[in-house]
Jmol script that loads the backbone (N, CA, C; Angstrom):
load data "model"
ATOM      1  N   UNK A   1      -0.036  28.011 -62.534  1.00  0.00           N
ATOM      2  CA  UNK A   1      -0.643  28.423 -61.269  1.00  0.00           C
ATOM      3  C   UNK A   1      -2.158  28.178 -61.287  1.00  0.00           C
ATOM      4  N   UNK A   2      -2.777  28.520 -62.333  1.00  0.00           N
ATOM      5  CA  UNK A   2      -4.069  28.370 -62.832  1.00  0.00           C
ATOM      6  C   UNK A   2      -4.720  26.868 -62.470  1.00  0.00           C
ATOM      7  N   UNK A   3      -3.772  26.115 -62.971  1.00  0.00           N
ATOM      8  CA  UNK A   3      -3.660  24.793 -63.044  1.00  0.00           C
ATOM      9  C   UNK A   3      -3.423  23.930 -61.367  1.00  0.00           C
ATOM     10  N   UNK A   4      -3.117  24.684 -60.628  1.00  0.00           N
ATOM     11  CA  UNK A   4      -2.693  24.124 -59.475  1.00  0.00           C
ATOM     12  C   UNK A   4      -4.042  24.531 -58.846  1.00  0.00           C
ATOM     13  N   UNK A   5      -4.798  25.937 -58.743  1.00  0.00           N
ATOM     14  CA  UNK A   5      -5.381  26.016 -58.020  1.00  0.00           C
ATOM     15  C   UNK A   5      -7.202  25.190 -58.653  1.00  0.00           C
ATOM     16  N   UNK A   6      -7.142  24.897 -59.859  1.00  0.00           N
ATOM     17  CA  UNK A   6      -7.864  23.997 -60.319  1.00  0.00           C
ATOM     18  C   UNK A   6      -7.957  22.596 -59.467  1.00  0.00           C
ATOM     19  N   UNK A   7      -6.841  22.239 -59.377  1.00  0.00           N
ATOM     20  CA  UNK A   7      -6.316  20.803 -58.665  1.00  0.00           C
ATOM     21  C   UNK A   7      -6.718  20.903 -57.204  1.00  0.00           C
ATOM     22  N   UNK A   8      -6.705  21.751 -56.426  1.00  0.00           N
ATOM     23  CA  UNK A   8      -7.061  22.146 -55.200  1.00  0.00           C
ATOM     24  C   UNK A   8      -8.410  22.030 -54.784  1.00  0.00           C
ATOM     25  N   UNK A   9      -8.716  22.832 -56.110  1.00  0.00           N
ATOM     26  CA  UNK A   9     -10.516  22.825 -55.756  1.00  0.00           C
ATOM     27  C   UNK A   9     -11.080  21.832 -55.912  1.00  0.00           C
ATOM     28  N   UNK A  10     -10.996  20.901 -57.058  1.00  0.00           N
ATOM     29  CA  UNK A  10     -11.224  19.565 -57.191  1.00  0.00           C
ATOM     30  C   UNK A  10     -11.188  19.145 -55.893  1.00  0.00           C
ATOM     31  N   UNK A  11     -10.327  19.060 -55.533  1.00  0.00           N
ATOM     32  CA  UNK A  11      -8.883  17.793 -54.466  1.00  0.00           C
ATOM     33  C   UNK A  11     -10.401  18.549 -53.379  1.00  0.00           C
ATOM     34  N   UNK A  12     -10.429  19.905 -52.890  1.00  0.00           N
ATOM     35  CA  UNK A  12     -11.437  20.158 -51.870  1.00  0.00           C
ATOM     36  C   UNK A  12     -13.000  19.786 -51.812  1.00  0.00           C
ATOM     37  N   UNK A  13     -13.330  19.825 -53.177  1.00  0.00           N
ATOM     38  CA  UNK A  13     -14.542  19.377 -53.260  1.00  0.00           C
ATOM     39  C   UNK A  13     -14.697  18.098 -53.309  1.00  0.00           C
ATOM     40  N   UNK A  14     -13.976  16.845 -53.470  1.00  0.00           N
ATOM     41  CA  UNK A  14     -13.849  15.640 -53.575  1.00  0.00           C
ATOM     42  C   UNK A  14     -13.542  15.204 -51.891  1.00  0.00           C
ATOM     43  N   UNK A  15     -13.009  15.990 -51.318  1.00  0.00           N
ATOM     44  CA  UNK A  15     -12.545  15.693 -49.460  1.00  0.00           C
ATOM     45  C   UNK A  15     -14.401  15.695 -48.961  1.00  0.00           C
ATOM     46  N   UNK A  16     -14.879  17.201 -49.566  1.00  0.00           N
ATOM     47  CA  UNK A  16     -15.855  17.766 -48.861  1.00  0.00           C
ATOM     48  C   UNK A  16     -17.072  16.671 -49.632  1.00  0.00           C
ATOM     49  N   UNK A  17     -17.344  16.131 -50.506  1.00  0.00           N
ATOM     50  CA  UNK A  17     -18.327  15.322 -50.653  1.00  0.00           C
ATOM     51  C   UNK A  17     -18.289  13.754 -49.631  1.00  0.00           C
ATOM     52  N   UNK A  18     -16.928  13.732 -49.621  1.00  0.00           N
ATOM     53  CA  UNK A  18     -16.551  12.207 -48.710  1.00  0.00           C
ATOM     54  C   UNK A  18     -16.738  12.388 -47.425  1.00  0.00           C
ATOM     55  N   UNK A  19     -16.518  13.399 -46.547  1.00  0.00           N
ATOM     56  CA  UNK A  19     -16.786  14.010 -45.635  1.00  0.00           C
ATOM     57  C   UNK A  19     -18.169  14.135 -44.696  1.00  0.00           C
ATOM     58  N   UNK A  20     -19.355  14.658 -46.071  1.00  0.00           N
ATOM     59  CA  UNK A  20     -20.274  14.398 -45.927  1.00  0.00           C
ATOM     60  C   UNK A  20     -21.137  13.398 -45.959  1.00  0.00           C
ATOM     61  N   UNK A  21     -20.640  12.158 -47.243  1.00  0.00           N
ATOM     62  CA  UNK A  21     -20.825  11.000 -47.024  1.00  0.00           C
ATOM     63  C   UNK A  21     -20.453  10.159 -45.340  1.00  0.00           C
ATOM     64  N   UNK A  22     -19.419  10.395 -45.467  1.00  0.00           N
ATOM     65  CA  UNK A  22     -18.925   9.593 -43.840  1.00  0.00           C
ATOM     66  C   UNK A  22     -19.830  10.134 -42.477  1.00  0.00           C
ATOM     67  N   UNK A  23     -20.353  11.573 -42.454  1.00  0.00           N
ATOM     68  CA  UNK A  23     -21.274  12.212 -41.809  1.00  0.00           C
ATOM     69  C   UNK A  23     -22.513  11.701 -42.031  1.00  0.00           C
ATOM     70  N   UNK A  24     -23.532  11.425 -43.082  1.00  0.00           N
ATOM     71  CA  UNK A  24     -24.202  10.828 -43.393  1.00  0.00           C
ATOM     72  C   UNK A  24     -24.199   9.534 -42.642  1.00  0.00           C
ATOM     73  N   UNK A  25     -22.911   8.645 -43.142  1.00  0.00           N
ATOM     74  CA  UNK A  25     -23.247   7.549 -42.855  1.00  0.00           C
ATOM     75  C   UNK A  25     -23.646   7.075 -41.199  1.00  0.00           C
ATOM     76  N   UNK A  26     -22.502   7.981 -40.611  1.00  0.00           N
ATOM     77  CA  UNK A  26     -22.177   7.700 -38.797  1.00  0.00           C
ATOM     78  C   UNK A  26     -23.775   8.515 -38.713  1.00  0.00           C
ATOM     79  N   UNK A  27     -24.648   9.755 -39.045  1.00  0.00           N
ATOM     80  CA  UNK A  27     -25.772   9.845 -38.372  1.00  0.00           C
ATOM     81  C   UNK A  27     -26.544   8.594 -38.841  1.00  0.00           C
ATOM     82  N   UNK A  28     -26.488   7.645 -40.287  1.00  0.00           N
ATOM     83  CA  UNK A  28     -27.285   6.451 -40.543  1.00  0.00           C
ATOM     84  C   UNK A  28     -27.353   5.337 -39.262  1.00  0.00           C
ATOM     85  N   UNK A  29     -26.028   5.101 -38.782  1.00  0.00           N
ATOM     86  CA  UNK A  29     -25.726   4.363 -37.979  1.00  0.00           C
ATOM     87  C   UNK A  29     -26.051   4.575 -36.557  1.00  0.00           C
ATOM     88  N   UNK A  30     -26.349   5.656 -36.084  1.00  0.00           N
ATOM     89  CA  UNK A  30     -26.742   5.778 -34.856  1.00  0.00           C
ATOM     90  C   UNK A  30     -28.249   5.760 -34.872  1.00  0.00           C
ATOM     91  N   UNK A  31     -28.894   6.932 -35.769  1.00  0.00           N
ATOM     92  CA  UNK A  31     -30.246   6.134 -35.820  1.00  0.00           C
ATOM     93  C   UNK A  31     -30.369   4.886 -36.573  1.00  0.00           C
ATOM     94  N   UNK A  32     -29.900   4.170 -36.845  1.00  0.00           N
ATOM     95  CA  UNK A  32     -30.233   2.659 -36.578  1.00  0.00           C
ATOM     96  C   UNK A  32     -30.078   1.705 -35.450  1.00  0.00           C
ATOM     97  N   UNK A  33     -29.010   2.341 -35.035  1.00  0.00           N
ATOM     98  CA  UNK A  33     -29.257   1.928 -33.237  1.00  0.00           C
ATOM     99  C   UNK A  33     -30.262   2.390 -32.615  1.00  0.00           C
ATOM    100  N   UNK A  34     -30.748   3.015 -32.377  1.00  0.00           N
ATOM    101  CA  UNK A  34     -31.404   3.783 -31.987  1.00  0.00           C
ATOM    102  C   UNK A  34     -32.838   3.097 -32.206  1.00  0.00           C
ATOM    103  N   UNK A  35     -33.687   2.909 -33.586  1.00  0.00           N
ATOM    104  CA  UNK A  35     -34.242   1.747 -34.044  1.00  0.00           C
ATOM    105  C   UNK A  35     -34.358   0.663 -33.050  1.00  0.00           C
ATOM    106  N   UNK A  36     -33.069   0.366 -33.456  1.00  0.00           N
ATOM    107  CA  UNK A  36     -32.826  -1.236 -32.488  1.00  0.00           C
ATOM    108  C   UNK A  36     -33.333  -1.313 -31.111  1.00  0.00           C
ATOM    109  N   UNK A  37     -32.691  -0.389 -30.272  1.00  0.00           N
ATOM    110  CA  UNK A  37     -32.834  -0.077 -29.368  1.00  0.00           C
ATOM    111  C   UNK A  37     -34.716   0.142 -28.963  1.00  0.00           C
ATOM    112  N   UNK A  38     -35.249   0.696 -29.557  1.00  0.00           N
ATOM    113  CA  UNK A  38     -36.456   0.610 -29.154  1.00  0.00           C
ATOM    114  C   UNK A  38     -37.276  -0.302 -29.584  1.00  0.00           C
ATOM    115  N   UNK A  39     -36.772  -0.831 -30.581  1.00  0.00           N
ATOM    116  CA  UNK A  39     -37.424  -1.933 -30.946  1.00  0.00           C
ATOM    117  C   UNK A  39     -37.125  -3.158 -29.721  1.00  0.00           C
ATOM    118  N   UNK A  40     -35.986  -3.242 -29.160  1.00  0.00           N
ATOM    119  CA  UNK A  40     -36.025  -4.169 -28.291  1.00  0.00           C
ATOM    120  C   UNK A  40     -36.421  -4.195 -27.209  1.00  0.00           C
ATOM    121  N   UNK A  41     -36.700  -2.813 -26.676  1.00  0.00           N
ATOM    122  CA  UNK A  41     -37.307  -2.815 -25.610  1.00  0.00           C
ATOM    123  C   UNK A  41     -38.993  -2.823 -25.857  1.00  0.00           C
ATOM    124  N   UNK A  42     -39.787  -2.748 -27.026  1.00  0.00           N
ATOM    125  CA  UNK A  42     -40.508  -2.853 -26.867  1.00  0.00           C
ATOM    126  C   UNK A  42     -40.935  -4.469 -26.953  1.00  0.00           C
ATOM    127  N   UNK A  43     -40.167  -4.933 -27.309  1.00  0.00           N
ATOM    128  CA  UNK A  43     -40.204  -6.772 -27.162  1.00  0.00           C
ATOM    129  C   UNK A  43     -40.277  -6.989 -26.220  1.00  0.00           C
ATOM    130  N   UNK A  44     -39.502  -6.725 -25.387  1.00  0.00           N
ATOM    131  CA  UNK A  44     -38.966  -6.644 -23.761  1.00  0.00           C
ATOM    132  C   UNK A  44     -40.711  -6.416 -22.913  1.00  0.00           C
ATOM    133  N   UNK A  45     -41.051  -5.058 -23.238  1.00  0.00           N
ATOM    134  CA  UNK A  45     -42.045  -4.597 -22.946  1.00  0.00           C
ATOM    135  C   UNK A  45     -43.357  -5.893 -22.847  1.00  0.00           C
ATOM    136  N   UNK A  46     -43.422  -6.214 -24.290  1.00  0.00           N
ATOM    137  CA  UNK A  46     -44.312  -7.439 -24.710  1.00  0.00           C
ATOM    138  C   UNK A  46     -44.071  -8.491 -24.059  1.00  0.00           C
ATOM    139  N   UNK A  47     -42.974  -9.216 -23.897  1.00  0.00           N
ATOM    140  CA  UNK A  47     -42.638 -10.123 -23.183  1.00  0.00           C
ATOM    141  C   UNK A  47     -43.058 -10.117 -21.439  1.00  0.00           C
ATOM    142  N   UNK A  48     -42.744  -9.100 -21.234  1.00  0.00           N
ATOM    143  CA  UNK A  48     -43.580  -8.729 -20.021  1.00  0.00           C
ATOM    144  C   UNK A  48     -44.538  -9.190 -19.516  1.00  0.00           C
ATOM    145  N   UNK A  49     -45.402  -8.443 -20.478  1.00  0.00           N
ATOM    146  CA  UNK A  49     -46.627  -8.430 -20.575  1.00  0.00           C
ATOM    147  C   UNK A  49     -47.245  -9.889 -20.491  1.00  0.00           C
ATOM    148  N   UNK A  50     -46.713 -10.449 -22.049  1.00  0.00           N
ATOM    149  CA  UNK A  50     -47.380 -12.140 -21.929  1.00  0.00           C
ATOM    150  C   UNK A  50     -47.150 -12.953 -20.574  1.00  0.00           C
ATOM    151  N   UNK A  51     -45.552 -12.804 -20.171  1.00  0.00           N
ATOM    152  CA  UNK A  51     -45.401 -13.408 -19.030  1.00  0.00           C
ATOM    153  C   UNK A  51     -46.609 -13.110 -17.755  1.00  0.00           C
ATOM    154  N   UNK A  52     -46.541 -11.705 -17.602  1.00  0.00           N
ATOM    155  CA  UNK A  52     -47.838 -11.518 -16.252  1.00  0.00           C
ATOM    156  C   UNK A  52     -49.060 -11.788 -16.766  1.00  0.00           C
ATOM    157  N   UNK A  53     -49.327 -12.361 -17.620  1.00  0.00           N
ATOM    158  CA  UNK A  53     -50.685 -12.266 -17.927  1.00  0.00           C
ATOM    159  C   UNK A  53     -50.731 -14.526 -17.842  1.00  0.00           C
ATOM    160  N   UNK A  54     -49.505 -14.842 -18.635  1.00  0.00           N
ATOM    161  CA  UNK A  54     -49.543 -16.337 -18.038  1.00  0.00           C
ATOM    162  C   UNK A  54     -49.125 -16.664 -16.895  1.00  0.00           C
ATOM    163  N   UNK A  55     -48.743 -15.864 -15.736  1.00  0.00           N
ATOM    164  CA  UNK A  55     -48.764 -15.853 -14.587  1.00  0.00           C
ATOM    165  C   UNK A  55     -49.984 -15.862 -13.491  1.00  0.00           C
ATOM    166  N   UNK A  56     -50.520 -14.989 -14.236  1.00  0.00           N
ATOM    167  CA  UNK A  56     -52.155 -14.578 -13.919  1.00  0.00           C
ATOM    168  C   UNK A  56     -52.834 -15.637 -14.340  1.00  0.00           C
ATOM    169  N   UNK A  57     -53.356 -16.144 -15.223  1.00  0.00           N
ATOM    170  CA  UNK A  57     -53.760 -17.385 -15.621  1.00  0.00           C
ATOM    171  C   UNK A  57     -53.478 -18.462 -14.878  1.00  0.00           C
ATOM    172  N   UNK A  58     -52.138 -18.698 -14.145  1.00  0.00           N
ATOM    173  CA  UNK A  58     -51.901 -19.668 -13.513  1.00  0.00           C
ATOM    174  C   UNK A  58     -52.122 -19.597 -12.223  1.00  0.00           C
ATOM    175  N   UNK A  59     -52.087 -18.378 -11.639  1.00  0.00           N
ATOM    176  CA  UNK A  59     -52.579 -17.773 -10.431  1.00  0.00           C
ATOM    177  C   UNK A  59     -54.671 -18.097 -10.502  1.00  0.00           C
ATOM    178  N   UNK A  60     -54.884 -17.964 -11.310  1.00  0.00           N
ATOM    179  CA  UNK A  60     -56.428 -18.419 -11.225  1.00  0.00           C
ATOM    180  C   UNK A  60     -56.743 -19.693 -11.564  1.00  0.00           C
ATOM    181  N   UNK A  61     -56.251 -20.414 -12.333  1.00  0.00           N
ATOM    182  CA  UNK A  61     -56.443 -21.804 -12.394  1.00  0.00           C
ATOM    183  C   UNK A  61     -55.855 -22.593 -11.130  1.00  0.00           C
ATOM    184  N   UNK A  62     -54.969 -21.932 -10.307  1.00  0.00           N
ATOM    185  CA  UNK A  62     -54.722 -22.774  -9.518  1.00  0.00           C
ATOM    186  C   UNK A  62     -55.956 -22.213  -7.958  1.00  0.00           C
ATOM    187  N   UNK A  63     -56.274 -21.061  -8.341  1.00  0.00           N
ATOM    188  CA  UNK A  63     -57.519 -20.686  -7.561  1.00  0.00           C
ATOM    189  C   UNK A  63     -58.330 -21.555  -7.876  1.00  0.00           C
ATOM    190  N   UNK A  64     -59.127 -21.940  -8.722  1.00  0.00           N
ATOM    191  CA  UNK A  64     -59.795 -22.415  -9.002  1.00  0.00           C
ATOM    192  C   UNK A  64     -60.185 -24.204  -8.998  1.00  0.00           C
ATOM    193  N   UNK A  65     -58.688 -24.670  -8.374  1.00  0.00           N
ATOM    194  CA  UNK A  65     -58.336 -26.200  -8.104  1.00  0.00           C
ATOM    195  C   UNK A  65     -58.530 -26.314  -6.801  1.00  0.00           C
ATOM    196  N   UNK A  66     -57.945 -25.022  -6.092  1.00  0.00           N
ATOM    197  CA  UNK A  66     -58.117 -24.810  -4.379  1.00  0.00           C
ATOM    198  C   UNK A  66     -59.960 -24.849  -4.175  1.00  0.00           C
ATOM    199  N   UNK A  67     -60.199 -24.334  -4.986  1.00  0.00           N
ATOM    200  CA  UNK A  67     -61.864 -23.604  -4.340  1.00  0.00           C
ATOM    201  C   UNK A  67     -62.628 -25.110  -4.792  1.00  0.00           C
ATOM    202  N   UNK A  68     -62.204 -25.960  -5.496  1.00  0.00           N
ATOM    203  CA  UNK A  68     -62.824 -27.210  -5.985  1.00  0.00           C
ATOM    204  C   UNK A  68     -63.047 -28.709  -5.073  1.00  0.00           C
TER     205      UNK A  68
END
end "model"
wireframe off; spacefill off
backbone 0.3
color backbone group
């Protein structure tokens, strides 16, 4: 009997470490999305940015062909 409930506790503490591993891992995985996720929008963001700004540039150089 001794022997069985030895085996149990093992058997529970071996569930409960994997458990927490797999918990671990799925919160690893969402903040790494998560990461991602802002990381791409701040590209996004940047991209933006360069675009209106070589928009703008082209908006004044072509001012500047008109006024010539």
């Amino acid at each position: 009997m001794t022997f069985l409930i030895g085996v149990l506790k093992t058997g529970l503490a071996l569930f409960s470490i994997l458990a927490l591993i797999d918990v671990a891992g799925i919160l690893l995985i969402w903040m790494l999305r998560r990461v991602i996720r802002h990381v791409t929008l701040a590209n996004d963001y940047l991209t933006a940015i360069r675009s209106a700004r070589a928009h703008q540039r082209f908006v004044n150089r072509q001012q500047q062909l008109t006024d010539e």
